[in-house]
N, C-alpha and C positions, 0 to 999 in steps of 0.2 A: 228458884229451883236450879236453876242450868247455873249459876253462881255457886253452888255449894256443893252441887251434883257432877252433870257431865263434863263442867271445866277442869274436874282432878279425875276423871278419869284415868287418862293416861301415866299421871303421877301415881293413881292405885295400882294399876297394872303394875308399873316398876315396883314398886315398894311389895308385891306378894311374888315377886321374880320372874316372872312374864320377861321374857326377853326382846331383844328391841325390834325383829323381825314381828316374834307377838303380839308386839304393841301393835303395832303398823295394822295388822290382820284384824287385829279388836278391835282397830279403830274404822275401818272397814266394810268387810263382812259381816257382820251384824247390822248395817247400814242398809246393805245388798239384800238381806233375807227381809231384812224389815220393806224395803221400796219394795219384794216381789208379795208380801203378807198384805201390804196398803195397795193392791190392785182390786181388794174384794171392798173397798171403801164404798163406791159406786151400787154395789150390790148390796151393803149393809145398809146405806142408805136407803136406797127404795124398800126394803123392809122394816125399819123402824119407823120408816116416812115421814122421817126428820131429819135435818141437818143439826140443830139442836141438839137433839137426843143421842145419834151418833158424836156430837166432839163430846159434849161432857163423857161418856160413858168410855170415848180412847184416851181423854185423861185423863180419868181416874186412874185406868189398867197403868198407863204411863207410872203415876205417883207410886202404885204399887210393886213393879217392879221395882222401884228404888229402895221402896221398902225391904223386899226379901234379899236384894242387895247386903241390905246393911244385917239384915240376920245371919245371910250366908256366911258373913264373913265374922259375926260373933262366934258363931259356933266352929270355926274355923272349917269349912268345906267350900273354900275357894279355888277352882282350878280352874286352866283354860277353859275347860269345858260350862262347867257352870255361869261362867262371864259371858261366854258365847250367845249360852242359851238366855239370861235374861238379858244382856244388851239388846240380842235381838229382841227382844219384849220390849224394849225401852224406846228403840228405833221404830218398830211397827207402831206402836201404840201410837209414839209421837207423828212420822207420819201420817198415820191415817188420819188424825186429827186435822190436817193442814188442809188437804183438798176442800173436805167441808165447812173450815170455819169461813176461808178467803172466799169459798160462794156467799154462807151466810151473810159474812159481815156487810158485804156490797148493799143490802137492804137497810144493815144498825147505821151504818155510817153515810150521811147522805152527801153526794158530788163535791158538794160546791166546798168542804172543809177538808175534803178526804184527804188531802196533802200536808195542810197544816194538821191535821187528828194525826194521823203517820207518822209525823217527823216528831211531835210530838211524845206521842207514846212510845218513839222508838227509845226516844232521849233518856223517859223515865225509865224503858225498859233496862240503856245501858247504866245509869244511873245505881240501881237497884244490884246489877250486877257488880259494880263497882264496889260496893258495899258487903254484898257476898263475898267475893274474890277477896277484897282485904280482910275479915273477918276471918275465911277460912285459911289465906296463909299465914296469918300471925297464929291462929292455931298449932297448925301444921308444925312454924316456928318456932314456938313455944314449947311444944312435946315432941322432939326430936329426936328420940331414942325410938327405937325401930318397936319394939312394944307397945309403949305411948300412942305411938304413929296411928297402929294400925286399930286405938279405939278414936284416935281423931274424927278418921276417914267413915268408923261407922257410924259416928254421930251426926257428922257432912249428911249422906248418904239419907239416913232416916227424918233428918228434921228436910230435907229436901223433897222425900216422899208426901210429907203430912203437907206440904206448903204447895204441892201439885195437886193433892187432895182439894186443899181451899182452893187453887183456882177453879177445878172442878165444879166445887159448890156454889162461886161466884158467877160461870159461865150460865149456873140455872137459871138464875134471876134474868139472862138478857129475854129479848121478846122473840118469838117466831111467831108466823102467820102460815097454814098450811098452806094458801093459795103462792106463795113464792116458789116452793117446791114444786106445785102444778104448774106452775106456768113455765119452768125448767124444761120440763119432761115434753111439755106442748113444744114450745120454742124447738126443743131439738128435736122433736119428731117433724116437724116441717122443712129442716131446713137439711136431713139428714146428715151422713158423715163425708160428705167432700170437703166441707166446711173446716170439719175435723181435723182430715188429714193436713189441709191447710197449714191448718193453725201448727200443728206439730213439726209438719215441714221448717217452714219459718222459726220456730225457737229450740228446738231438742238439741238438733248439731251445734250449734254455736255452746248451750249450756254445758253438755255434758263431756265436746274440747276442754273447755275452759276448768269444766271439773277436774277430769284427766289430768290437767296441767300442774293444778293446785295442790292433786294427789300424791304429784312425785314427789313432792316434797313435805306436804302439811301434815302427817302419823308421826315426822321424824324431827320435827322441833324438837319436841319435850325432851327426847333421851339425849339428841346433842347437847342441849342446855343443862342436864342436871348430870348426864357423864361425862363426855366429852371438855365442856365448858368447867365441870363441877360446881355449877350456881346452886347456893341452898335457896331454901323454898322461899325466902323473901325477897329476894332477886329474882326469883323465878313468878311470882305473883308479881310484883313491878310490872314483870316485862309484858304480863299477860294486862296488867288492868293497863297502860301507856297506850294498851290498843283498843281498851273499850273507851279510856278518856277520847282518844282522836274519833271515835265516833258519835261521842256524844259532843265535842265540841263541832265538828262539822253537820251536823244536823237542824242550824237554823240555816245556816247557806244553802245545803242541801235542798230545804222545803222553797227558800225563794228561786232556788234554778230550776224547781220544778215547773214552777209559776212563768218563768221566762222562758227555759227553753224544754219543756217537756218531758216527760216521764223516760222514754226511750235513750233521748240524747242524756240525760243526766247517767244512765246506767253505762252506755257509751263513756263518759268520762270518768266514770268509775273501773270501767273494767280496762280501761288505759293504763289507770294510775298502780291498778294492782301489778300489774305487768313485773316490772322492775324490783318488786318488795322481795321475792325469797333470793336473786340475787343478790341484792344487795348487803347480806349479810357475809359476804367476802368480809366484810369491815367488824368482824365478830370479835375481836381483839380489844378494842372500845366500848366499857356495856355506857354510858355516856350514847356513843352512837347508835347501837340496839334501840334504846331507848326512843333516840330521833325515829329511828327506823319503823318502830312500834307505832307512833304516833300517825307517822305519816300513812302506815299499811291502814290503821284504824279507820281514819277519815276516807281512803279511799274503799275499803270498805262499805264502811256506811253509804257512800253513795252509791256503790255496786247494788247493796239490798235494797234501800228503800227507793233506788230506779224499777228496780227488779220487784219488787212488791206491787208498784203501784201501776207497772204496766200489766200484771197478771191480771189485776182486779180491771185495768181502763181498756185494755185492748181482747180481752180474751172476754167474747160472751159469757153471761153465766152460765146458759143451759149448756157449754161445754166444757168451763171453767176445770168441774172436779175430776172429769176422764182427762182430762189434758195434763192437769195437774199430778194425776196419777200414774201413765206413764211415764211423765219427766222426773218422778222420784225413780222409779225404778230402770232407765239409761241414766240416772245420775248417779244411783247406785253401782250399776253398772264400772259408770266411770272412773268412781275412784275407787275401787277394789284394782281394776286397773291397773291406773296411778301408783297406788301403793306399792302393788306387787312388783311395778317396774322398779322405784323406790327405793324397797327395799333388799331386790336384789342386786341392782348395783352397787348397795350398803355390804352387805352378804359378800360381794367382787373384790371391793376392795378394802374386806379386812376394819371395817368401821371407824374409819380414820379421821382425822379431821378435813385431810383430802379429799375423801368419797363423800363425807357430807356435801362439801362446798361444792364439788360435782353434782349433784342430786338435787340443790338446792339452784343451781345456775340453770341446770336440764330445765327446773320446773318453769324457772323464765322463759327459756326460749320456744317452750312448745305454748304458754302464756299468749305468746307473741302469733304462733300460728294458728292458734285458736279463733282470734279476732277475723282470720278469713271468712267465717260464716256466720260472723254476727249478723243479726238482721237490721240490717242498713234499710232496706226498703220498707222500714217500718217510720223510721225517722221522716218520710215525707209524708206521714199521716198526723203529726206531731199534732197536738190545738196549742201552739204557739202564739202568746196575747201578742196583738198588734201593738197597742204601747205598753212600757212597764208597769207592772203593778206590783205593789210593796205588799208579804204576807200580811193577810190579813191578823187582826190580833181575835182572838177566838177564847172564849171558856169553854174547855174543855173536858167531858164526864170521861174518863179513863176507866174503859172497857180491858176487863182483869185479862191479861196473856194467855194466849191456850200454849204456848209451848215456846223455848227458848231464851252461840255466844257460839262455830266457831268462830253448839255453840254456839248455835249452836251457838251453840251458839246458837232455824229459821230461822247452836246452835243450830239451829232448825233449824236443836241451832242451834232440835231441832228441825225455809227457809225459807231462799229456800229466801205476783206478776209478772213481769217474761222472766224470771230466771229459771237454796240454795238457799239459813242452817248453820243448811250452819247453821244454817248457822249459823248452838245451838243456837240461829238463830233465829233467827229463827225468829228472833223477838219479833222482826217486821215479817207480821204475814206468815208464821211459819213455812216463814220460806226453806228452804234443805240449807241443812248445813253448810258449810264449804271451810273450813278447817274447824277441827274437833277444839282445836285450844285458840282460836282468833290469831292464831300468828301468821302474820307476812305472807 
């Protein structure tokens, strides 16, 4: 889905004239409306009084908005306004899905694999995307005439719907037990919300800096790449899959540093390595180097999310997992609207240059960098670090269908998105939040 769906988003936008402020905004605010819609997650749950029953039923709505997607735009009644209103559908729905399935799954997936099943399934997940992504830019490729184009996108768009559907229908078959939801509700009625606040304190400021950071710069990839740059769409799909390869190739490492040094410290080195990625594109003159650049953002990536997945699930109680999880969608939300807005007006300042990119893109580095002030360090001394090495273990593993996510989001979600972020949609790990709409740098 997030392979054929949310990862051309931004490419749809352009191609129906959405300008590049627009873009930024779409990519956004509908994000912001979605993380304030996914605060009733918590409520909808103790009313269905199922975790279960709540994610299939937010991704169905999910699939479905893709779907009127792709109608909207046969019938040609696409405007900002209409993209607004179902992105935002696209984002709530996906969100809301997220708090509940990362409670659920802590019961399907038991301790002792959960690391090896993660990295895993994250691998197929990027795998899978890899696959979309080049299918739909040789598409793209292939019918280049701006006509053409725009039945591409609606075909993208609807077969991405029907295939959220079947995760849907896959998710029914897993098992729940009502007694997991009661013992939630017990657990945190004992232990009340100092706990709570706790837990929030410790992770929110650090994610939603780090959001902020990513914002300044992650809406305004795509338009520098396919204006500025003028890459057609097969360059422009490269550059997107070079970052799903680097995550799919960093994802057995990833699973053994978890094993060595902890869930915490592995998102710690991940969110080091991100640092320097939207910088680094100073060197945009080499797509050769882009390319490196792609790779290397990928892999640290992937260790950003599935640190950040699997401290959510290791460190975060269940019975507070989904409130916690829920306001950090919506200060995440928060944050990159932010982002963007900063973004993009200093895009808007000066005149859309290739100067004001490379400004915007180096700003997003350096507040990157002041972000990491409030990482949760004091977490890292709870780590269960093995006293001696131990090699992952080798596991057959049943691959539990995706509830959401590549950026993108990417959870991507993703999409993200455990202590993180979606992205991103990815989201693939953990429906964690997004954290760039197209996976770049």
């Amino acid at each position: 889905m997030v392979g054929l769906g949310e990862t051309y988003f931004a490419a749809f936008y352009l191609a129906v004239g959405i300008s590049e402020f627009g873009v930024g905004l779409l990519a956004t605010v509908p994000y912001l409306l979605g993380s304030a819609l996914q605060l009733l997650t918590p409520w909808g749950v103790r009313k269905v009084k199922s975790y279960r029953v709540w994610t299939i039923c937010t991704a169905a709505m999910q699939g479905l908005s893709l779907l009127a997607l792709a109608v909207l735009a046969l019938i040609g009644q696409v405007n900002f306004t209409t993209l607004l209103t179902f992105a935002t559908i696209y984002w709530a729905s996906g969100l809301a899905t997220g708090p509940a399935w990362n409670t659920w799954i802590e019961f399907v997936v038991p301790k002792k694999i959960r690391a090896t099943y993660f990295s895993v399934r994250m691998r197929i997940c990027q795998l899978c995307l890899l696959a979309s992504i080049a299918a739909s830019g040789f598409l793209l490729r292939a019918f280049d005439v701006e006509s053409q184009r725009m039945f591409v996108f609606i075909g993208l768009f609807a077969v991405a719907g029907v295939l959220r559907l079947m995760s849907s229908r896959a998710l029914s078959t897993q098992i729940e037990h009502r007694s997991w939801l009661r013992s939630h509700y017990e657990a945190a009625k004992q232990t009340g919300d100092g706990e709570l606040v706790n837990l929030i304190r410790q992770t929110v400021p650090f994610f939603a800096a780090m959001q902020f950071a990513v914002y300044i710069s992650g809406p305004y990839f795509v338009p520098f790449m396919l204006k500025n740059l003028e890459l057609g769409y097969l360059y422009y799909m490269v550059l997107i899959l070079a970052g799903y390869m680097g995550r799919v190739l960093a994802m057995p490492y990833a699973a053994w540093a978890v094993k060595r040094l902890g869930t915490t410290r592995l998102m710690l080195y991940g969110a080091i390595g991100i640092i320097p990625m939207s910088t680094l594109w100073i060197f945009h003159q080499s797509y050769l180097g882009l390319l490196a650049i792609q790779l290397a953002s990928g892999a640290a990536w992937g260790c950003y999310e599935l640190g950040m997945s699997l401290s959510f699930i290791e460190k975060i109680p269940g019975h507070h997992r989904m409130r916690v999880l829920s306001l950090f969608n919506t200060f995440n939300g928060l944050a990159m609207v932010g982002g963007s807005i900063c973004g993009g007006l200093l895009l808007q300042q000066l005149d859309k240059s290739t100067f004001a990119f490379m400004t915007v893109f180096t700003l997003s580095g350096v507040f990157r960098i002041a972000a990491m002030y409030w990482f949760p360090y004091q977490l890292l001394e709870c780590l269960d670090v093995q006293t001696k090495p131990q090699p992952v273990p080798s596991v057959e593993v049943a691959v539990v269908t995706p509830a959401l996510t590549a950026p993108v989001p990417i959870i991507r979600t993703s999409k993200i998105p455990t202590r993180v972020p979606t992205p991103a949609p990815i989201v693939a790990s953990f429906n964690a939040p997004v954290t760039d709409p197209v996976q770049i740098s």
